[in-house]
C-alpha positions in Angstrom: 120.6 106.9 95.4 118.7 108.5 92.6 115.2 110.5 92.8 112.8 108.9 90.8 109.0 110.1 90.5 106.2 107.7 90.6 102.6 108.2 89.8 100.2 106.2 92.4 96.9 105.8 92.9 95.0 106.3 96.3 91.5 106.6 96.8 91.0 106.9 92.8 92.8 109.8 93.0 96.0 110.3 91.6 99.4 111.6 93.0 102.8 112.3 92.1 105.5 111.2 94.3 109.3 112.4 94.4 111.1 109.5 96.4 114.5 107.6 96.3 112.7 104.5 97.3 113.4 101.5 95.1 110.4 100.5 92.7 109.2 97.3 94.2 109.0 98.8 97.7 108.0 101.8 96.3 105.0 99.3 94.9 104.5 97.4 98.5 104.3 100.5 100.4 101.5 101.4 97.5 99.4 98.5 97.9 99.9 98.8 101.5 98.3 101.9 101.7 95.5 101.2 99.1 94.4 98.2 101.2 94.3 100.0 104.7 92.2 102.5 103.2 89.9 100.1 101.3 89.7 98.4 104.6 88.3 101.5 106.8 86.7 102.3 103.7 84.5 99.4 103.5 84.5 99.3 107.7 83.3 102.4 108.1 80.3 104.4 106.4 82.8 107.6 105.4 82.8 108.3 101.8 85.2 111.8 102.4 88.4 110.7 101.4 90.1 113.1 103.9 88.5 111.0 106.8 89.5 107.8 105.8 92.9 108.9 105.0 93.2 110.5 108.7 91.9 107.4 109.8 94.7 105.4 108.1 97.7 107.6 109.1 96.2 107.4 113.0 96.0 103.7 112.9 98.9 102.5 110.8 101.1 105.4 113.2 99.5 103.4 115.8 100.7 99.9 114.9 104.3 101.8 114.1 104.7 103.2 117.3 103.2 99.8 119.0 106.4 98.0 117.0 108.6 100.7 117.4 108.2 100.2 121.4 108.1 96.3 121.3 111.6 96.8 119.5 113.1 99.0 122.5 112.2 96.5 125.0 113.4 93.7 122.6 116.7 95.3 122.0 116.9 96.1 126.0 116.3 92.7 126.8 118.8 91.4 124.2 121.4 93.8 126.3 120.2 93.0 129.5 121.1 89.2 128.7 124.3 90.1 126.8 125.8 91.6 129.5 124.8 88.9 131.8 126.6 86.6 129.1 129.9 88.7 129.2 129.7 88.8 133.3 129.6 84.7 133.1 132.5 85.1 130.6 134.9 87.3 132.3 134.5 85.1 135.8 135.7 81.9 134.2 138.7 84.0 132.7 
């Protein structure tokens, strides 16, 4: 995949950004950001950028990890009943 550099803008500030990301998710993940932080932003009386931007990264890492753990039990349970499947399998043959 190729490197391509993208220009965004985050807190009306602007950044340059080295990624092999494709442009449209390059864009989502873009406007993702920009309307967490707008959100605290407007929730919250901080006008340092810095803050709201820790802010974001400690509750969007929050939600991934939350995800990231409901997908472990998921895919455990999806085993769990897989194997349970095959053991019915293998007494009928």
């Amino acid at each position: 995949m190729v490197e391509k550099i993208f220009t965004v803008q985050l807190l009306e500030k602007e950044f340059t950004v080295r990624t092999n990301e494709p442009t449209g998710r390059m864009q989502k993940i873009v406007e993702f950001v920009n309307d967490y932080l707008t959100k605290i932003k407007t929730q919250r009386p901080f006008k340092d950028r810095t803050t709201i931007s820790l802010l974001a990264v400690l509750n969007i890492t929050g939600e991934y990890l939350e995800l990231k753990e409901e997908k472990l039990a998921l895919e455990k349970e999806v085993e769990k009943k897989a194997n349970y499947l095959i053991s019915l399998i293998d007494q009928y043959l």
